[in-house]
C-alpha atoms as one frame of an Amber mdcrd trajectory, in Angstrom:
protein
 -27.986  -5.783 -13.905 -28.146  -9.521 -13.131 -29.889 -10.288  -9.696 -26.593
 -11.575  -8.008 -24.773  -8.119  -8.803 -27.360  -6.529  -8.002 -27.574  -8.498
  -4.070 -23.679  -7.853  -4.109 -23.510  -3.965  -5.056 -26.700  -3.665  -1.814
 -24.252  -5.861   0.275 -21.478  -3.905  -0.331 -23.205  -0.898  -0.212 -24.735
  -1.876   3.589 -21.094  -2.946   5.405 -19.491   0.035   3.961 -22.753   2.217
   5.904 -21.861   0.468   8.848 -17.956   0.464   9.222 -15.969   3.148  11.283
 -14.793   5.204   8.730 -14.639   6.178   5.495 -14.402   3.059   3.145 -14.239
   3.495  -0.325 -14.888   0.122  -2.614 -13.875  -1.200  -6.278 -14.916  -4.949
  -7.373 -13.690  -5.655 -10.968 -14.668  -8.859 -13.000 -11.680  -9.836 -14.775
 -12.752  -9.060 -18.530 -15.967  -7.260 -17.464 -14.829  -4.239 -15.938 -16.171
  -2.526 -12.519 -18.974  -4.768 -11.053 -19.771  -2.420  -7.961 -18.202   0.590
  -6.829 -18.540   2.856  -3.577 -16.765   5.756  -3.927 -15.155   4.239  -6.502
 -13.176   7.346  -7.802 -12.001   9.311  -4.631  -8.586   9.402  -2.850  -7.621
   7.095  -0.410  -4.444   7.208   1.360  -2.834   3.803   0.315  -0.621   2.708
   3.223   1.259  -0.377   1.891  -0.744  -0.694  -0.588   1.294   1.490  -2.675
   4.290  -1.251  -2.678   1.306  -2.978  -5.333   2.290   0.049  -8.342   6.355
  -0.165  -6.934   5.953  -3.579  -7.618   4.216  -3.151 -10.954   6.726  -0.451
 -12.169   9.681  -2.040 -11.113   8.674  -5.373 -13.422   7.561  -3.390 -16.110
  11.141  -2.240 -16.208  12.815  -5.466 -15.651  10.408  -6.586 -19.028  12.058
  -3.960 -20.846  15.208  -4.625 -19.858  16.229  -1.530 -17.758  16.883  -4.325
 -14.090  17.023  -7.762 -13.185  15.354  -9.346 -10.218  19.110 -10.598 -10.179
  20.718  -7.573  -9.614  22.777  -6.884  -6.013  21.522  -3.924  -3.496  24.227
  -3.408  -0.436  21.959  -2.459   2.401  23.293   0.652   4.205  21.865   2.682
   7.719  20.516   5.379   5.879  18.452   2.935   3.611  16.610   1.484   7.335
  13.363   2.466   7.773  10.189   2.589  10.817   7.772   0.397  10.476   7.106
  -3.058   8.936  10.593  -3.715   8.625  12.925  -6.819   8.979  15.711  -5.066
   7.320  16.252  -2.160   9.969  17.825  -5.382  12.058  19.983  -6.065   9.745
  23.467  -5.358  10.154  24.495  -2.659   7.124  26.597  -4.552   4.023  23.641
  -7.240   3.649  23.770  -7.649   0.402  20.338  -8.484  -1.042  19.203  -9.466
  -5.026  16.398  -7.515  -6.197  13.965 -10.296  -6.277  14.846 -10.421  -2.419
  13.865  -6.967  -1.544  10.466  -7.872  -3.354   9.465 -10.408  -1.831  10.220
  -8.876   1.125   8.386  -5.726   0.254   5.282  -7.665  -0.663   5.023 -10.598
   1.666   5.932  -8.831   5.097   5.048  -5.577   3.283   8.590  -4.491   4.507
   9.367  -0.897   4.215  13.004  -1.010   4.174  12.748  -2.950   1.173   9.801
  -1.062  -0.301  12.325   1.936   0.174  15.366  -0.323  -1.683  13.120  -0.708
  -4.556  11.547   2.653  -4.756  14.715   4.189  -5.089  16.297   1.771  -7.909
  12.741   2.445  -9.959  13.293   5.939  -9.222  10.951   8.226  -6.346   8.499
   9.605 -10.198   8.794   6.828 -11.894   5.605   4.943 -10.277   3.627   7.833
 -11.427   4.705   8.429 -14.514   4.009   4.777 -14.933   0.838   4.711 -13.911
  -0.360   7.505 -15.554   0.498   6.061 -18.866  -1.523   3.011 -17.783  -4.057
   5.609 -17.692  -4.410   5.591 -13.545  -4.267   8.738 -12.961  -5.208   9.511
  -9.167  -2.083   7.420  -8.361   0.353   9.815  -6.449   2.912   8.566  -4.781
   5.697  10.877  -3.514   6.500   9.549  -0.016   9.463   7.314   1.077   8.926
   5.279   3.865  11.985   6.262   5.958  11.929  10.064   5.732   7.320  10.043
   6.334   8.617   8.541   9.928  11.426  10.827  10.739   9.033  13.979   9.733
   6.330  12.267  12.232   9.502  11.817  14.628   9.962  15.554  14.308  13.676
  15.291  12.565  12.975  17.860  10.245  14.105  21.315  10.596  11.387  22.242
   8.228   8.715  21.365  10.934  11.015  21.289  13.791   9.117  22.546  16.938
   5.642  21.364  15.142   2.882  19.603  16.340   1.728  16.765  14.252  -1.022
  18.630  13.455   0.246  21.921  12.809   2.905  19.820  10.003  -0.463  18.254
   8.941  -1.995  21.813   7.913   1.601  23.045   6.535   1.747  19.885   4.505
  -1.447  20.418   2.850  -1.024  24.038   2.040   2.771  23.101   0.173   2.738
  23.241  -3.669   2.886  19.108  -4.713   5.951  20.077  -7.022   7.857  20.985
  -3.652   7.215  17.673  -1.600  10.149  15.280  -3.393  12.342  17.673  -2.483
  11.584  18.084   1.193  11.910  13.936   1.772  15.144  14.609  -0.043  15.706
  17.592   2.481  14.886  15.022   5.363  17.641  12.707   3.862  20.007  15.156
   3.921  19.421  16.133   7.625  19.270  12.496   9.277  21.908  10.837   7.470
  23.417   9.974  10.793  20.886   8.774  12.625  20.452   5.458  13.271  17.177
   2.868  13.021  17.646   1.977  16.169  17.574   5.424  17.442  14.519   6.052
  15.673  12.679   2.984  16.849  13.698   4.238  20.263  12.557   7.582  20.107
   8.901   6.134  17.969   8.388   3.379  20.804   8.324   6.197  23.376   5.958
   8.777  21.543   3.828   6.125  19.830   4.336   2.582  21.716   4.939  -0.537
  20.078   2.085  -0.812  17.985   0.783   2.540  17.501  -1.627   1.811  20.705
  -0.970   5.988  21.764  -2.247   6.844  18.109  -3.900  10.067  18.286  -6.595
  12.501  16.147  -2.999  14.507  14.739  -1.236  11.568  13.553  -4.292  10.270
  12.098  -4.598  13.485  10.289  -0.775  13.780   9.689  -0.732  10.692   7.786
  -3.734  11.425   5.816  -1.856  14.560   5.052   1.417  13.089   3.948   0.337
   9.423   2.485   0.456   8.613  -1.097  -3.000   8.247  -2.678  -5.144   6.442
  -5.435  -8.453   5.787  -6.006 -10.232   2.003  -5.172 -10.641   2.430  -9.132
  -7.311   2.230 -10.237  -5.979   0.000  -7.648  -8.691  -2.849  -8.489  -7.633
  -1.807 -12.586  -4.224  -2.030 -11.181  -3.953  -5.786 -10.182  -6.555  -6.378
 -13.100  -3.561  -5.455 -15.471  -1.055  -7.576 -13.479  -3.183 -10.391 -13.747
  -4.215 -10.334 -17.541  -0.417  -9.773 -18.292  -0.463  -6.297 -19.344   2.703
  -5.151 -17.088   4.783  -7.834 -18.252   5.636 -11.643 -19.215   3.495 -14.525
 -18.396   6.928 -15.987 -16.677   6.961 -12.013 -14.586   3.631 -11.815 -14.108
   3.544 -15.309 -12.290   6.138 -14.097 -10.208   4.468 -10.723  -8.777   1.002
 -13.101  -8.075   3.121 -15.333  -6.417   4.464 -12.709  -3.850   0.965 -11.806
  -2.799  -0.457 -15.393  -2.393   2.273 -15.468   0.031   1.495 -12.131   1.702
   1.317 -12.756   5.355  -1.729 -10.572   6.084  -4.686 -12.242   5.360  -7.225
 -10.445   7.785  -8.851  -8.755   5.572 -10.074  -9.695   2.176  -8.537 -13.399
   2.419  -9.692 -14.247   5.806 -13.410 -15.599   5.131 -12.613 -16.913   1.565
 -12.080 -20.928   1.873  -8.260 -21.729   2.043  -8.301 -23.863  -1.227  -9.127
 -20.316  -3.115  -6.510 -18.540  -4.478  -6.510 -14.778  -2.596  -3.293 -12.835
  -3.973  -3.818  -9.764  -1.661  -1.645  -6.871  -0.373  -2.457  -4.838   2.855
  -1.785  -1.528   4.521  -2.167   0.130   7.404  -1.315   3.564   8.842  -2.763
   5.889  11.570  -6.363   6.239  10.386  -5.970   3.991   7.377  -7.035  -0.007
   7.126  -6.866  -1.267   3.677  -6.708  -4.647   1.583  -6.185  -4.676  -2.507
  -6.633  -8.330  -3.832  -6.795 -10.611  -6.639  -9.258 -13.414  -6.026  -9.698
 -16.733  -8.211 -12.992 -17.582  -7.497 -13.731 -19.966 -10.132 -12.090 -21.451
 -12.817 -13.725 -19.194 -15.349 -14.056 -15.866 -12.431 -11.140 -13.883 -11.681
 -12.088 -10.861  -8.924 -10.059  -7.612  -8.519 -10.923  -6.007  -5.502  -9.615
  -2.730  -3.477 -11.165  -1.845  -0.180  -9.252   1.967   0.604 -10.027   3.515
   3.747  -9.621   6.361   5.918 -10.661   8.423   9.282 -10.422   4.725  11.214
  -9.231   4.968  14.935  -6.845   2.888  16.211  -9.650   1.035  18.334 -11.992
   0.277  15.314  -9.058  -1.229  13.247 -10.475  -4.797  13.324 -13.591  -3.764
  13.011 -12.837  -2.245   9.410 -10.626  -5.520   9.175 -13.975  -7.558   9.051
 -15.661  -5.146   6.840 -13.254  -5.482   4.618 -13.425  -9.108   5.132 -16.863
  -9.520   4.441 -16.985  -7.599   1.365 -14.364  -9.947   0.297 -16.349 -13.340
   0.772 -19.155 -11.433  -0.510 -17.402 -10.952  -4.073 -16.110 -14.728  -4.047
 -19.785 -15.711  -3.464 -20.827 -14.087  -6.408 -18.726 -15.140  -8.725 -17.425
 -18.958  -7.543 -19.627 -20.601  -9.795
């Protein structure tokens, strides 16, 4: 191994020892395959970064025809979800094209629109994707919408449970059972409203998750939707080299995440005139950054930095780990 990969892979290796959690780590050269990996192959809970295979899936299906980014989506109440949201503030009958809800989705990592499109794709269809892409720890099952009303405790399933008692239920349920039971959740809360929800969340959890707590760490660790730093880092590889779709597609899904509006992590110590084309996520106990980096004209970087077991208090903290192991990669390979 070349002296610079092997400084990079003991660089890594040393922030990921030292940052407040569990951090797993994938650095791809574009062309070359992995270049370091920590915990390369284990399960991560994604957090937003999941919207990166929605987003994958859902172009490889307007490439073959099935969508458009033209098409129209009439936002309606039950569609509003918690969280990163602009949409939950909008009034229901918006009527929104499907390159909209994207962009949304990927640049303010908005869930209501990560919902839109996750339910036009269809709730299997990003695994069944990416299996056949041959990444095969990706499993997502979990809308946004319906994750938050189960935390909210809207679920007769769970009603009466303590986030940690759902947390132990949820891992002893069969994985064929748990489409059904968001579906359930549908069912149930059709007539709430967002901004009963938001309400209700502000008071148990405050405004930014500041009253996080051990059980909804472990509640969302239980119920996220998982891949390994592996086959997200493959993931944007294939994006990037045009293997999901068009050169004319494929320009548009980079674009989204050079505009993605959290650049904290990977982007953040990575000179400005250096194209970062990222995508973030955070949950209770989860910090994590996916990214595509072009650090030279002749060095393209894939990176995924998946985390987990971070407390709310140590969340910049793994921010700059992240961060660092970031610059690190563009170091190595800017020349």
């Amino acid at each position: 191994m070349p002296a610079s990969l092997n400084r990079l892979r003991e660089d890594v290796e040393e922030i990921v020892r030292g940052a407040p959690g569990r951090l797993g780590v994938s650095i791809r050269l574009v062309g070359h395959g992995q270049v370091v990996g920590v915990e390369p192959d284990t399960k991560f809970p994604l957090a937003s970064v999941y919207k990166v295979p929605l987003l994958a899936t859902l172009f490889h299906q307007v490439q073959s025809g099935k969508t458009s980014l033209d098409k129209r989506i009439v936002l309606r109440e039950i569609d509003k979800s918690l969280g990163s949201s602009d949409l939950q503030y909008f009034r229901p009958g918006a009527n929104l094209t499907v390159h909209d809800i994207c962009y949304l989705m990927i640049v303010h990592s908005d869930n209501t629109a990560t919902d839109l499109v996750h339910r036009l794709i269809g709730l299997e269809a990003p695994n069944e994707y990416m299996h056949e892409l041959g990444l095969t720890s990706v499993d997502i099952t979990c809308p946004n919408r319906e994750y938050f009303l189960i935390f909210l405790g809207w679920s007769s399933r769970f009603k009466g449970m303590s986030l940690g008692e759902i947390a132990r239920a949820w891992k002893k349920l069969p994985r064929d059972e748990i489409p059904g039971i968001y579906e359930e959740v549908r069912r149930e809360t059709r007539s709430r409203t967002s901004e009963e929800a938001r309400k209700f969340a502000t008071k148990l959890w405050g405004i930014a998750d500041e009253k996080e707590t051990k059980e909804m760490r472990d509640a969302s660790a239980a119920m996220e939707n998982f891949a390994s730093p592996r086959d997200i880092a493959l993931l944007h590889e294939l994006i990037v080299t045009r293997k999901i779709a068009s050169a004319t597609l494929t320009d548009q899904m980079i674009e989204y995440m050079l505009l993605c509006d959290a650049r904290e992590s990977i982007p953040a110590k990575i000179p400005p005139n250096v194209l970062v084309a990222n995508k973030t996520g955070g949950v209770p106990g989860t910090v994590n950054d996916s990214a595509t980096i072009f650090a030279s004209p002749k060095n393209t970087v894939t990176c995924a930095c998946l985390s987990s077991g971070v407390k709310y208090s140590d969340r910049k903290e793994m921010r700059a780990a992240i961060a660092e192991i970031g610059f690190r990669a563009y170091q190595t390979f800017k020349k």
